[in-house]
N, C-alpha and C positions, 0 to 999 in steps of 0.2 A: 272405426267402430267405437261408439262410448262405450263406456265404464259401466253404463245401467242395463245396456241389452247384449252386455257379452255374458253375463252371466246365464243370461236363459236362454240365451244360443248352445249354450252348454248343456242345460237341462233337455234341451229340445232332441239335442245330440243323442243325450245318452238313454232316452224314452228311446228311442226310433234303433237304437243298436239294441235296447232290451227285449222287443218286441221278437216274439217267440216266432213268428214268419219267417223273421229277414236273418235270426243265427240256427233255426233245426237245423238245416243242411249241412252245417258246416261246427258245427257244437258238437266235441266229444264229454257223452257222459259217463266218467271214469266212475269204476271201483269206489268206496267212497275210502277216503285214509289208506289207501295203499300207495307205492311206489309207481311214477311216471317213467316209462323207460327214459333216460339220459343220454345223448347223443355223446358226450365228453365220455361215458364212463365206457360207453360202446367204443371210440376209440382207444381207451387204455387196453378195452380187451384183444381186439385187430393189431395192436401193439405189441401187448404180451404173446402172443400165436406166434405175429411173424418174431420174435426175439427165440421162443422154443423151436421152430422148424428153425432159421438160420442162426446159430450158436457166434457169438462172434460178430455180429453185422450189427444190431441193432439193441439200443439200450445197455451197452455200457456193459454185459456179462463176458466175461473171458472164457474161452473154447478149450481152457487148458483141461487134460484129461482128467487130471487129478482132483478139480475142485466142478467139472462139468454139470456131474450129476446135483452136488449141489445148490448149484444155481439155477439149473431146470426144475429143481424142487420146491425152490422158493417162487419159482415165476411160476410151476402149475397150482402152487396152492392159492398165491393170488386170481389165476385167473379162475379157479375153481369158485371163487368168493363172487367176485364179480360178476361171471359168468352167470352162475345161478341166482341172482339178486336181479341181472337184466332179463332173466327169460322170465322167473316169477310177475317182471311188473310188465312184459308182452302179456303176458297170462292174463296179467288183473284186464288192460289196457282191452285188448280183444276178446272179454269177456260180454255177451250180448245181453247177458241178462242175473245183471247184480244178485239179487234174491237170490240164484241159486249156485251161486261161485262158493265154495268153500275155502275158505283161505289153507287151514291145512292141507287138505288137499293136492292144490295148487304148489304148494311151499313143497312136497313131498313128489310133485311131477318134475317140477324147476331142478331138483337136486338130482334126478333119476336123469332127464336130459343133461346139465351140465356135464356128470360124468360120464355118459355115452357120448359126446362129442369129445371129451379130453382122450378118451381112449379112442378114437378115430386119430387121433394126432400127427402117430408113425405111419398111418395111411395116406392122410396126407400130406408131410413131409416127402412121401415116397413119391406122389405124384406133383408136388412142387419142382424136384430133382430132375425128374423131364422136363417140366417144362424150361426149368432155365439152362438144359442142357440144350434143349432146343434150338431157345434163343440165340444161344451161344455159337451153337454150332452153323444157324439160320443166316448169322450177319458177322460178316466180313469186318467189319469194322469197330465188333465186341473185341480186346483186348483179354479178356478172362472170363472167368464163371461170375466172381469176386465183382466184377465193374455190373454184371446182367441182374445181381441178386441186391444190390447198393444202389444201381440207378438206375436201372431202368420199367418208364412207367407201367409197362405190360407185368412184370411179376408185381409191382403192385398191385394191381388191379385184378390177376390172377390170384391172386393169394385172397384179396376177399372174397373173391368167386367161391371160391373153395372152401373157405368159412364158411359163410352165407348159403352155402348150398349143404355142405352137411347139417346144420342149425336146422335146417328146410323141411331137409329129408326126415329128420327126427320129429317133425310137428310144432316147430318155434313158431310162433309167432312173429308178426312185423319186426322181430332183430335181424332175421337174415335180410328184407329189402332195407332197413338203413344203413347196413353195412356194406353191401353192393353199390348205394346211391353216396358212400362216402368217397370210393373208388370212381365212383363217375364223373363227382364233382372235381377231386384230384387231379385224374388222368386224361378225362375226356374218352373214355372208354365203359359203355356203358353194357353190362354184362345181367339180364334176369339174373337172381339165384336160382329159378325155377329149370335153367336150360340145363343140359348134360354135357358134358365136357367131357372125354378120356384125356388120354395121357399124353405129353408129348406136344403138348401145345403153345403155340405160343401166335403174338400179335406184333407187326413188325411198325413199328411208328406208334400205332395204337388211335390217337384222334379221331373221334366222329366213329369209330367201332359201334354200331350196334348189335346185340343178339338177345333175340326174343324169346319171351317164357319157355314155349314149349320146343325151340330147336333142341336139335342133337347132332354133336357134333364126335365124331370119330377119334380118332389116334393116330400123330403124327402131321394134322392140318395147320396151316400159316395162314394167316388171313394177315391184310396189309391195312392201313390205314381207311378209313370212310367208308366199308364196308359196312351193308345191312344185310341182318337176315334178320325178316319182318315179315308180319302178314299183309298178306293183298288182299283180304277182303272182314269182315265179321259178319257172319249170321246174325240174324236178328229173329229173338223167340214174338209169341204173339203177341205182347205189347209193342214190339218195337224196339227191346234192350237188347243189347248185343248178349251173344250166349257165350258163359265165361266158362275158362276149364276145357275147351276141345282143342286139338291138335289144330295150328294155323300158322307153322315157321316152320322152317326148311329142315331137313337133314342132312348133314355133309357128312359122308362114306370116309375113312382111312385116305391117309396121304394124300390129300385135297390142296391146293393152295388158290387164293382168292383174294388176287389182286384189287389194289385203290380204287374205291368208289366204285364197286360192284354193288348192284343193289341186287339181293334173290329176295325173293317173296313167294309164300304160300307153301302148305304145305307140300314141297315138293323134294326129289331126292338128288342131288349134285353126287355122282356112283366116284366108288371110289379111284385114285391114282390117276384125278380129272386137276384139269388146269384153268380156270376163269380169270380172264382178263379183265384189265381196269376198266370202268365206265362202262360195263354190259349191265341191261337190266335183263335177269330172266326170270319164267313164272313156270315154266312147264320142267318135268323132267330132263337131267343130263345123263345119258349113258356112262358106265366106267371108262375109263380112257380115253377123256374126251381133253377138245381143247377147243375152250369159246373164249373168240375175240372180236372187236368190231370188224369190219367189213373196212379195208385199209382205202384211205380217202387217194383218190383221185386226181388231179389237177389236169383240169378241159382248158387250163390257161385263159388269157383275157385281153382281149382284141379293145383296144381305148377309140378313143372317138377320130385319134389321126393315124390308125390305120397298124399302130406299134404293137 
């Protein structure tokens, strides 16, 4: 290409990307001067969490008694900074209509959530502490608490769940789904913050995990590697849009476990102290105390062309 028509190749370019058609759909019009939420600064806060719930594990603070409280002290007031600085610029970010956002306001919500999530903390701790007792207790081949809460992906992944989902429940805006989608990209385990989760849970490999907005999930359930709970259908309102916000993923009941590459779908209810085997699809209700697995294969044998 010469010299003389690469320049209005260019021009040409940037006419065709400016045209207001071809970027609405996909053009966010922020706040104007206010803060972008930060994906990096969103990690230092997932950072700072897991360093308070596991003392000792992460980022370099000492678990010693004597100096404990004030290193919890210094890591919640940082996150209290940051924390309220990323929900303020969710605020600005998923605001619909500029004109009537009050900044004050806003800045005075951000500060009210921050500390209603930091005082959730010991709550969540508490249900961290199952889960990786779970873990632990779930696989044979865990050595300690110490190795399940240090390596392995599932309480990573757990633990943003658990962020992301308190952040949720409080009315945050899009922080709790990129804190969830940090954990997915990590782990391969991709978890709504919108699903319910008790206590006592854990994911055993973790890979290709899916679980969808509106599942619910009981206390004491395993779920193994390439398992979905998904929906099997969407409604569609009179235009033709799918209808958001209604119940359409599963519920799993108390002591459930749901082996590799089970796909359930639809709002449907897996009762509790039930057993799902690897590679069953199901759509319809499982009674409590059940146990589904394929239908165990066969061999009719095979007669070749000389008779063997």
């Amino acid at each position: 290409m010469s010299t003389n028509t690469y320049p209005e190749a260019l021009r040409t370019t940037i006419k065709a990307l400016s045209n207001e058609n071809s970027y609405k759909s996909v053009c966010h019009h922020h706040y104007p001067d206010q803060p972008m939420p930060s994906m990096q600064v969103m990690e230092e806060i997932v950072d700072l969490v897991r360093e308070i719930i596991f003392p000792g594990y992460f980022g370099g603070s000492p678990a010693r008694p004597a100096s404990i409280e004030y290193y919890i002290g210094v890591n919640v007031e940082l996150l209290y900074e940051k924390l309220r600085q990323q929900i303020f610029a969710g605020l600005c970010f998923g605001c619909d209509d500029a004109d009537r956002f009050e900044i004050a306001a806003g800045k005075k919500q951000a500060t009210e959530m921050a500390i209603q999530f930091i005082s959730q903390l010991p709550d969540i701790r508490y249900l961290m502490s199952t889960d990786v007792e779970a873990a632990y207790l779930g696989d044979p081949a865990a050595k300690s608490r110490a190795e399940v809460i240090f390596c392995y992906p599932a309480i990573r992944a757990v633990t943003n769940y658990r962020i992301a989902h308190a952040l949720l429940e409080l009315g945050v805006p899009l922080i709790p789904r990129a804190i969830s989608e940090m954990a997915h990209s990590e782990t391969g385990i991709d978890i709504h913050p919108r699903a319910k989760i008790g206590h006592s849970f854990t994911i055993d490999h973790g890979t290709g995990v899916v679980i969808g907005a509106t599942s619910i999930i009981g206390n004491h359930v395993k779920i193994y590697q390439g398992v979905t709970l998904g929906a099997k259908s969407f409604p569609l309102d009179e235009k033709g849009n799918p209808i958001k916000g209604i119940p359409r993923h599963p519920i799993v009941e108390d002591n459930v476990v749901i082996y590799s590459q089970a796909t359930i779908l639809g709002r449907i209810t897996i009762g509790a102290n039930s057993v799902i085997g690897g590679n069953v699809w199901i759509t319809s209700n499982v009674p409590p105390n059940s146990k589904v697995i394929q239908e165990k294969w066969r061999s009719t044998g095979f007669v070749g062309g000389d008779g063997i």
